[in-house]
C-alpha positions as CSV (number, residue, x, y, z in Angstrom):
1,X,-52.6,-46.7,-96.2
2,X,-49.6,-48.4,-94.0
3,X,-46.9,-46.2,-92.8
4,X,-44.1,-48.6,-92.3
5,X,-42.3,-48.8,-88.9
6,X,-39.0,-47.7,-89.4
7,X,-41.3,-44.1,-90.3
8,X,-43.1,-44.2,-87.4
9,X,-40.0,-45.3,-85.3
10,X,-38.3,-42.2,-86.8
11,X,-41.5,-39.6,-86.3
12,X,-41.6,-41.3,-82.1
13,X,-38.1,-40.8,-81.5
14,X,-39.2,-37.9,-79.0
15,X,-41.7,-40.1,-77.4
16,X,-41.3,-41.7,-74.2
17,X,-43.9,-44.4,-73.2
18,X,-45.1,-46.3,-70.0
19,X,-47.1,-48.9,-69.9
20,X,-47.9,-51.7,-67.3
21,X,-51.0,-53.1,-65.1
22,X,-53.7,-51.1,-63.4
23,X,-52.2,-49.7,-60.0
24,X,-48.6,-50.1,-61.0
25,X,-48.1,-45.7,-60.7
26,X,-47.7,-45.1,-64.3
27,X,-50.2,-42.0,-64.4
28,X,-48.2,-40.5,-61.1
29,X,-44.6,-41.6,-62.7
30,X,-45.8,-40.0,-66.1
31,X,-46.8,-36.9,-64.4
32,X,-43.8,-36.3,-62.1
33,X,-41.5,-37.0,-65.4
34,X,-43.4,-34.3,-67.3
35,X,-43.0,-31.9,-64.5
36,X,-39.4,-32.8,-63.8
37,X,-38.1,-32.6,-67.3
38,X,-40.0,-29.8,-69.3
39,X,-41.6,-32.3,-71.3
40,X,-45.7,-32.7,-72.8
41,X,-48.0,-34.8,-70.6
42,X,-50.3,-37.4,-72.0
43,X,-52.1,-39.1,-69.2
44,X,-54.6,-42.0,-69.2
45,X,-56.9,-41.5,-72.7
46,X,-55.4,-38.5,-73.6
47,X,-56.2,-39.6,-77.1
48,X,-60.2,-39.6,-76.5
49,X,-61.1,-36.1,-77.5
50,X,-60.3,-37.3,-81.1
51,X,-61.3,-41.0,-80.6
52,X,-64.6,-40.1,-79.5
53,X,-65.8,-38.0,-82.4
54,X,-63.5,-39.8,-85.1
55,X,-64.4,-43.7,-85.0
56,X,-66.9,-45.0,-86.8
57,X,-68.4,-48.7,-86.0
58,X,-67.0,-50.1,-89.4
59,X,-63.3,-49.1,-88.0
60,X,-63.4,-49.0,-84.5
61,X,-66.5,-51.1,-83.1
62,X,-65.2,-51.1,-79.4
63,X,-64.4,-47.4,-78.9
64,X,-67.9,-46.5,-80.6
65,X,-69.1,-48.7,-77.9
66,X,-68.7,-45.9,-75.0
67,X,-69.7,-43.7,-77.9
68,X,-73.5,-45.8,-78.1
69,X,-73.9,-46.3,-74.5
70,X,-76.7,-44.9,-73.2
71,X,-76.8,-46.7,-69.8
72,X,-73.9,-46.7,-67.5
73,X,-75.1,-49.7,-65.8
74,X,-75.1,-51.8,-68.8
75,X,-71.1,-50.9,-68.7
76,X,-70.3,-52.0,-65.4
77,X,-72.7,-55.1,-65.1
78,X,-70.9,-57.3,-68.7
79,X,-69.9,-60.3,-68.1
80,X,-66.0,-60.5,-67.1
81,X,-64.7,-62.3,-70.2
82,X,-66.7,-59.5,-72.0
83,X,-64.8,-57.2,-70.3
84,X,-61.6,-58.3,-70.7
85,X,-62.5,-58.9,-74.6
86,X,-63.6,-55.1,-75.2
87,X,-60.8,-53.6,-73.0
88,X,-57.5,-55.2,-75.0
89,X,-59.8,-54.4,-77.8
90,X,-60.1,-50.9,-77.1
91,X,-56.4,-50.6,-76.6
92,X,-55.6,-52.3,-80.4
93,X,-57.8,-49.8,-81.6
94,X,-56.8,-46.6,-80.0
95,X,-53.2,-47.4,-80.6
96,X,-53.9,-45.9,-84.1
97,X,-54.8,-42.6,-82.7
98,X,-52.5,-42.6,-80.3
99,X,-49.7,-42.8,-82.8
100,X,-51.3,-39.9,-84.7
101,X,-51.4,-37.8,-81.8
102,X,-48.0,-38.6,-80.5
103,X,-46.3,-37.7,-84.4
104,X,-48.1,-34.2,-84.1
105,X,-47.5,-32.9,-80.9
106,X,-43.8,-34.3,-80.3
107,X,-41.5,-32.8,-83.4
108,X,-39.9,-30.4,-81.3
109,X,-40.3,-31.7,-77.7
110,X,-40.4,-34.8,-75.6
111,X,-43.4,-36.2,-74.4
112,X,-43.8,-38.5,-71.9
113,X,-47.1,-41.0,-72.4
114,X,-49.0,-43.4,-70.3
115,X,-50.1,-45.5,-72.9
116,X,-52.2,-48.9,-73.4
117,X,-50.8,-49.1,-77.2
118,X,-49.7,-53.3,-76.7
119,X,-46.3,-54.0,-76.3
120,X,-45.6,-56.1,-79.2
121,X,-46.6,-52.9,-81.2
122,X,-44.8,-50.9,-79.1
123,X,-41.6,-53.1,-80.1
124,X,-42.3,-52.2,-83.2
125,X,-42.7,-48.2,-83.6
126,X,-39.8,-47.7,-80.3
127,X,-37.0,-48.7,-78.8
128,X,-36.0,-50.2,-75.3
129,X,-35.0,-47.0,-74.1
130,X,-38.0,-45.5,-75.1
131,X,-40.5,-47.6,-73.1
132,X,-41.2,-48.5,-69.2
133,X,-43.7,-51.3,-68.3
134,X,-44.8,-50.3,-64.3
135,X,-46.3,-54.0,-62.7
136,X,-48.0,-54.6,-59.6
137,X,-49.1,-58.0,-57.9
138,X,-52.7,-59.0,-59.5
139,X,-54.3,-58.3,-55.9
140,X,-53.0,-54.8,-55.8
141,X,-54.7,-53.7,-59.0
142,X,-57.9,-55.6,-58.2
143,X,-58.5,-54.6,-55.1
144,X,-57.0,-50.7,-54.7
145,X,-57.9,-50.3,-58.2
146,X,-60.7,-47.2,-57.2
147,X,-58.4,-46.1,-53.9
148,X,-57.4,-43.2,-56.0
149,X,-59.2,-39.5,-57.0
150,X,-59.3,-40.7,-60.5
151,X,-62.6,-39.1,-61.9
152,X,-62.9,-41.9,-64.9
153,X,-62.5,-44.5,-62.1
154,X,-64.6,-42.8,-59.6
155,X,-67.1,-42.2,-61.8
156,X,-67.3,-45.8,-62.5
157,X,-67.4,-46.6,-58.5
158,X,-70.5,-44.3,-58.4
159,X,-72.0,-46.0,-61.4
160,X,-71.7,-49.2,-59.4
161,X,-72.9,-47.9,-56.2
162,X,-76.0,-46.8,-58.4
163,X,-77.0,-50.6,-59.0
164,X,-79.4,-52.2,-57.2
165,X,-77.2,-55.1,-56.1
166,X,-74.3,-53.2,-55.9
167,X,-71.9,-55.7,-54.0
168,X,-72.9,-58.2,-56.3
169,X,-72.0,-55.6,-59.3
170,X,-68.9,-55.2,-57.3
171,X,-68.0,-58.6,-57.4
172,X,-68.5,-58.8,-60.8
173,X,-66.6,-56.0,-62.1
174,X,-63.5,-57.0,-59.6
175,X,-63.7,-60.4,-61.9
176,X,-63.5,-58.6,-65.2
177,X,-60.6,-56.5,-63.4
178,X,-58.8,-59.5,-62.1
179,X,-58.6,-61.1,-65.6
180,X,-57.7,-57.9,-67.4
181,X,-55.0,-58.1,-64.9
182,X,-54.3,-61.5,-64.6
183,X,-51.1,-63.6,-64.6
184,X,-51.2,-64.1,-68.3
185,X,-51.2,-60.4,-69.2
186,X,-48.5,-59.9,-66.0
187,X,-46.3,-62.3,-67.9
188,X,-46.7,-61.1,-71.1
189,X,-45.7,-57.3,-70.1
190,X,-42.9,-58.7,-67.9
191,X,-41.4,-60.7,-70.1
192,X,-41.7,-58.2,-73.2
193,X,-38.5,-57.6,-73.0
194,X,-38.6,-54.3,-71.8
195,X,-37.6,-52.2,-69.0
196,X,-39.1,-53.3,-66.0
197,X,-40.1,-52.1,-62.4
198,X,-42.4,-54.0,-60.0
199,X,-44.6,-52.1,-57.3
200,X,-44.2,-53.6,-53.8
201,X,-47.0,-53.9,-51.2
202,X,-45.6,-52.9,-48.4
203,X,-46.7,-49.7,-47.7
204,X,-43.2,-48.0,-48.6
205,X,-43.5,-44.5,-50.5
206,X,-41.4,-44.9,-53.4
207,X,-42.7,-42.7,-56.1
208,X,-39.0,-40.8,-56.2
209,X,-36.9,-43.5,-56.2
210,X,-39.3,-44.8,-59.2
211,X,-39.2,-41.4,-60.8
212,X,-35.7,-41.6,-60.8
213,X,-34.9,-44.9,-62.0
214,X,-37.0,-44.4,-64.9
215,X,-35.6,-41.2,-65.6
216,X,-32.0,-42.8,-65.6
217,X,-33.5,-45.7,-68.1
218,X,-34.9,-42.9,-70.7
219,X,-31.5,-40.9,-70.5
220,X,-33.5,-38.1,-69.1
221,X,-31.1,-36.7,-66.2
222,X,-27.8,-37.3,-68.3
């Protein structure tokens, strides 16, 4: 079955997204918004606790991937094209569930989402004040991508560290994270279109000032 997007559009109107590159804030900007404004929090994967016992191979080959894995290692040691293949993959895939999650929980109350559901879907089933895309430079989400208390993230660090070459796993793994993040998918998100802000590397605390911009742009603080 196909539920055409002018019903989905209609069923997400209480749904706020952000989406963007790794590093960019969106888990911390999605959070503070939730707090702020009363509304429901779905962080990173929320979606997973369904995902994870619902796909089947024959639907959803890439999530039943994590699903099948029965060494860790074998994750963090693909090749970096692999990567990149399986994680744009996984978010085509999840987007489905996602959508079903988002229609049930948000009839009666905004929800603010950090989402990986791709933009030119997300054109589809919202509107421009409905969606943030968070960027940071390429370097900044390679190389600060694990300088966070993440536990998917650090788990993966200590899955690395594991290894028995670890810097060279490392390497490899900062490769797979540079191209999922590379200038390609940068332009593609920042020309979507969409609402835009761009981290800066300059050591500057601006998580506020973000908050509140993004705020304004939703028509939260109206």
């Amino acid at each position: 079955m196909n539920i055409s997007n002018n019903i989905l559009k209609h069923y997400l109107k209480n749904v706020y997204f952000i989406t963007g590159t790794a590093y960019a804030g969106k888990s911390t900007t999605v959070k503070m918004l939730a707090d702020k404004y009363d509304m429901i929090f779905c962080g990173e994967n929320y979606h997973s606790a369904v995902s994870d016992t619902v796909a089947t191979p024959e639907f959803q080959p890439d999530i039943c991937y994590l699903n099948n894995l029965t060494d860790w290692k074998d994750f963090v040691t693909r090749s970096p094209e692999e990567y990149e293949r399986w994680a744009f993959s996984v978010s085509k895939e999840a987007a489905e569930f996602e959508v079903a999650e988002l229609i049930s929980i948000s009839k009666d109350r905004k929800v603010i989402v950090d989402t990986n559901i791709p933009v030119d879907m997300l054109k589809e089933i919202s509107d421009y004040n409905r969606v943030a895309v968070m960027l940071c430079p390429q370097a900044m989400s390679v190389n600060r991508f694990f300088e966070r208390d993440d536990p998917e993230k650090q788990f993966i660090l200590g899955i690395i560290k594991s290894c028995d070459n670890p810097e060279a796993v490392m390497e490899n793994y900062r490769r797979g994270l540079a191209l999922i993040n590379s200038q390609k998918h940068y332009d593609e998100l920042a020309g979507s279109g969409f609402f835009t802000v761009v981290r800066e590397d300059n050591g500057t605390d601006t998580k506020e000032e973000v908050c509140d911009l993004i705020a304004r742009h939703f028509g939260l603080c109206e």
